[in-house]
VOMAR-934817 format. One record per residue (C-alpha): residue in one letter; x, y, z. Coordinates in steps of 0.5 Angstrom, whole numbers, plus 500, padded with zeros to 3 digits. Each point is the difference from the previous one (the first is absolute). Layout:
! VOMAR-934817
AXYZ ...
This chain:
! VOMAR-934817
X167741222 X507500503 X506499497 X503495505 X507502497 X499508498 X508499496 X500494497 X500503494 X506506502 X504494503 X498496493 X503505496 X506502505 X501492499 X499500492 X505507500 X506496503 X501496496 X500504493 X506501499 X506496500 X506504501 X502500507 X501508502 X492501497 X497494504 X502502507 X498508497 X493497499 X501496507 X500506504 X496505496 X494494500 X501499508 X499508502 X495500495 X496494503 X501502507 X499508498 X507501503 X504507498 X507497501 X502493498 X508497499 X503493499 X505499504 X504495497 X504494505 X506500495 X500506495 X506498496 X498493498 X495504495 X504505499 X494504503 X499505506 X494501503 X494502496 X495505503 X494504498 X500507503 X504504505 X498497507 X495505504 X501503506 X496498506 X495506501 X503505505 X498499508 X495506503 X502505504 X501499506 X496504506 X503506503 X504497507 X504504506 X505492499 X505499495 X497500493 X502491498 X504498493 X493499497 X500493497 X499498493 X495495498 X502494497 X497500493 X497494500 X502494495 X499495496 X505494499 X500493496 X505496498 X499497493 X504493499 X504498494 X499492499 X503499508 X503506501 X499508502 X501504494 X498507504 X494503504 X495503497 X498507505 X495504500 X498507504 X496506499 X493496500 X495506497 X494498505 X503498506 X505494502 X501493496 X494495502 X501492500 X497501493 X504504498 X506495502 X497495497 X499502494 X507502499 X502493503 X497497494 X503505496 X506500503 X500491498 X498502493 X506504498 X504495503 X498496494 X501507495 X508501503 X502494499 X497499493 X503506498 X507498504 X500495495 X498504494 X505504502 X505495501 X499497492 X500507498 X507501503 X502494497 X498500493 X504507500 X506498502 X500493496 X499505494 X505505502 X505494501 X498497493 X500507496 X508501504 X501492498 X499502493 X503507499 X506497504 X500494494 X500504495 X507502500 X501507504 X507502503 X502498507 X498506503 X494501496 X498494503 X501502506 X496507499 X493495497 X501497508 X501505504 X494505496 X496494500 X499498507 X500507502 X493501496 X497493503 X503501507 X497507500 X507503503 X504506499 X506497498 X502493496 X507499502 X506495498 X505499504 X506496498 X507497504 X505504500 X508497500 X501503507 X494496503 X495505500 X494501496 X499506495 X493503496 X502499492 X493501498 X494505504 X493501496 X496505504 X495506498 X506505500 X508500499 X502495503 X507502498 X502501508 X498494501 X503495495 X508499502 X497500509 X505494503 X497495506 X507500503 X502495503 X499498507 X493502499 X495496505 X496498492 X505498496 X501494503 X493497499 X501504493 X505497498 X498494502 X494500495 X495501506 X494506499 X499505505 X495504503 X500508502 X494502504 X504507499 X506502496 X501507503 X501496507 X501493500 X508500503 X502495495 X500504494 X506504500 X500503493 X499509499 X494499496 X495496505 X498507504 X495501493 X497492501 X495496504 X497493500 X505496495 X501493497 X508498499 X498493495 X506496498 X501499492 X503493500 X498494496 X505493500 X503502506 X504506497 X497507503 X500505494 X498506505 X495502504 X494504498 X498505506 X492504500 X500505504 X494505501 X499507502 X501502507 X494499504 X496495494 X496495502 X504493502 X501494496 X495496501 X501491500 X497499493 X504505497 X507498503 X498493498 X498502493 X507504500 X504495501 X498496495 X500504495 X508502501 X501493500 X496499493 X504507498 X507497502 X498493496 X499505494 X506505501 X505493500 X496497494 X501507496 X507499502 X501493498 X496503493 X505505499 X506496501 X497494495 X499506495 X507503501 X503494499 X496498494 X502507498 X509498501 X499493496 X497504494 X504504500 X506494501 X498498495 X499506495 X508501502 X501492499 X497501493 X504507498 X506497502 X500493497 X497503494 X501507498 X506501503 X503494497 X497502492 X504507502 X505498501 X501495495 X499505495 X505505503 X505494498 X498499493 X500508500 X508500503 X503494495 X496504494 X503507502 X507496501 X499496493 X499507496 X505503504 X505494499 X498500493 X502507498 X493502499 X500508498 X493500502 X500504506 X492501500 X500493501 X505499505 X497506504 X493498500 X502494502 X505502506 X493505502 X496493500 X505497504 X499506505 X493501500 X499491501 X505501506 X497505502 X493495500 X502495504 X502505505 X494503501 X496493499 X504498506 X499505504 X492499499 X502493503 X503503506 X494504500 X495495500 X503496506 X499506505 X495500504 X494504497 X498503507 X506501503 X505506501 X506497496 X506499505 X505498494 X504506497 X497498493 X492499503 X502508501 X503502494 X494497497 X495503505 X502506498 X500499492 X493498501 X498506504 X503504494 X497496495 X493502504 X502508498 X504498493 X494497496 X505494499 X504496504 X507501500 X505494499 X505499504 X508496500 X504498505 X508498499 X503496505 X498497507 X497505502 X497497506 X507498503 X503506498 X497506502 X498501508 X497506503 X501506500 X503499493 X493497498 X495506504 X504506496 X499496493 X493499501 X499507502 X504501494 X495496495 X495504504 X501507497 X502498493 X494496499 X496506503 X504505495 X499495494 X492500502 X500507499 X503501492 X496500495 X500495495 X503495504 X498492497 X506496503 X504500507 X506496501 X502498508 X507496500 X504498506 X507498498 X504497506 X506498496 X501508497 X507502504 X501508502 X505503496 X505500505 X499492499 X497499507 X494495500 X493503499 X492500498 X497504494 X494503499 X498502493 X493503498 X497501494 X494503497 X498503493 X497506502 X502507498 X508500499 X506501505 X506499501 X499497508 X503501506 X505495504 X499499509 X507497501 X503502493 X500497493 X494503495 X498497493 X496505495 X497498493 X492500500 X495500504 X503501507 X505495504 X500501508 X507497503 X501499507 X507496503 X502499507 X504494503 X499493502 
């Protein structure tokens, strides 16, 4: 018996073979490969209506064939004619997504001779069939798409709470949005005092060195809309005649997206791919643009952390100060009268034990020395942690701390007079650099276990004009030490001197 429909079965498995793939590239692959099959074409393409919404350029099976040569023309006394080139014959039907074209599906090259009726309705019920298999699959890739970028924005949230630094934060934002977007480069930008936007921060494949520190100058045709927390979108940087900047000849497609969260615009964040890469499509610009708003979100929670943390750290350490000063600091100093009006007593008295009166004149100086010292941890601990010290006693105390790291032990440090209303630049800068290299000569002697740093601004020159005293002490190898300004002092260990006036 006849078979009324000989390919049904080819046209089944064509049917079946569309939709076993949910990944949007291979399903329009297995479009093409099962029409040029079912209809024994040697060529077959999907010319899509709108490549960038997917992202995608035309799919396609194998070269197209070229049209069979014409024959010789006969032996004619005329001018030989151009000979004219037989169109090869084609085969296209549109395939329909939901209420709109998605493309043409087009086929030529048919082995046995040109394409029937049949040939054409097998395609066409082919052709509806993968209408259903792409929009399925636009949608599992629209998911997919999604849920990576909820998790990116979720893992930049959690790295971003977790107590990074300010331009760390930046770089986990730039990285991780380049990786989503599969771009070339994830780009912050910031505002400039001038009015222009420059790159702080730049994540790319190679050495973004030439790239951080680009400026958008302003009077640029984009900042307005950056600074103005507006996204915009670059079909191709290399050319746009809005982009102004020394780098944009190494770019193609890009996303500007503003960070801004409670109406206060941290930068922008800006994902450009490489020249001549595939557009941005819708979804992926709406993903991005949520995802930089979730990712300013984290940025000024994170600020707002930090910010609770240091100010947690400032009133321990206020109240660490409070309770040195009204504890220690007063205990101290009690005991040191009880030791003067004892020493005076003895001293009053006749009393010939001079083991007794020393002893108790060097506990004195040991007890004045202790509250010195107490009060200079106080002044330490109301400085910022974090900060570059501004005032002349944050300095001095910066560098004993960093001789600290290098001795094994940390100095202790005395300061005589007002030495913050008194001493100004340059007298202060020479001074620093003076404690400088006496901290460095003291950290190289052997055996050294106890550094002095006195700062006197009540010590006047010999020839009685006002002027500060810088006295270093160290235990290590003796010497007599030296003196920059004049004065010296010898005895044990080495004592570096320096003077200059006020």
């Amino acid at each position: 018996m006849h078979d009324p429909v000989p390919r049904l079965p080819s046209l089944l498995e064509a049917v079946l073979s569309v939709g076993t793939d949910l990944e949007l590239r291979a399903t329009l692959q297995h479009i093409v490969d099962a029409a040029a099959e079912l209809t024994e074409a040697r060529y077959a393409a999907l010319d899509m209506t709108d490549p960038g919404r997917d992202g995608l350029t035309g799919i396609r099976t194998a070269e197209r064939p070229e049209p069979p040569e014409p024959p010789e023309p006969p032996e004619s006394t005329e001018s030989p004619k151009p000979p004219e080139l037989p169109e090869l014959p084609e085969l296209v039907v549109p395939i329909h997504v939901d209420d709109e074209v998605f493309g043409d599906l087009r086929l030529a090259g048919k082995r046995d001779g040109p394409f029937t009726d049949e040939d054409e309705q097998l395609v066409r019920v082919l052709a509806t069939q993968a209408g259903i298999a792409i929009g399925n699959a636009r949608l599992y890739e629209t998911a997919r798409q999604r849920e990576r970028w909820i998790e990116g924005a979720a893992a930049v949230t959690t790295a971003l709470l977790s107590g990074e630094s300010a331009a760390d934060a930046l770089m986990t934002v730039a990285e991780r949005a380049r990786r989503l977007a599969e771009a070339s480069a994830g780009v912050i930008l910031q505002p400039t005092e001038d009015g222009g936007m420059e790159i702080v921060t730049a994540s790319t494949l190679d050495d973004p060195g030439d790239i951080v520190g680009v400026v958008i100058e302003p009077g640029s045709p984009v900042l307005e809309q950056l600074l103005g927390g507006e996204p915009v979108f670059i079909d191709d940087t290399a050319t746009d005649p809005r982009m102004t900047t020394r780098v944009r000849h190494r770019f193609g497609p890009s996303m500007m997206l503003p960070l801004q969260a409670g109406g206060r615009l941290l930068g922008t964040l800006a994902l450009p791919r490489r020249r001549g890469g595939r557009p941005y499509t819708a979804v992926e610009r709406l993903l991005a643009t949520q995802f930089a708003s979730q990712a300013a979100l984290a940025l000024v929670h994170a600020e707002a952390q930090h910010s609770r943390e240091r100010l947690a750290v400032y009133e321990d350490r206020d109240r660490i100060a409070r309770d040195l000063h009204d504890l220690v600091v007063q205990r101290l100093f009690a005991t040191g009268m009880m030791l003067e009006s004892t020493q005076r007593r003895s001293a009053g008295t006749g009393d010939t034990d001079k083991d007794v009166h020393a002893m108790l004149g060097r506990a004195v100086d040991e007890l004045q020395s202790t509250v010195q010292e107490v009060r200079t941890a106080i002044f330490a601990l109301q400085q910022p942690p974090a900060d570059a010290p501004t005032t002349f006693r944050g300095k001095v105390l910066r560098e004993a701390a960093g001789a600290g790291a290098v001795l094994g032990f940390q100095p202790s440090t005395r300061f005589i007079g007002a030495v913050e209303n008194r001493l100004a630049e340059p007298v202060a800068g020479r001074l620093l650099t003076a404690l400088r290299r006496a901290l460095t000569a003291a950290s190289r002697r052997a055996g050294a276990s106890r550094v002095e740093i006195t700062v006197d601004v009540t010590a006047p020159l010999p020839d009685g004009r006002p002027g500060v005293r810088l006295t270093v002490f160290d235990d290590g190898g003796a010497g007599n030490g030296h003196t920059e300004g004049g004065g010296a002092e010898g005895g044990a260990g080495t004592t570096v001197t320096w003077q200059s006036p006020l």
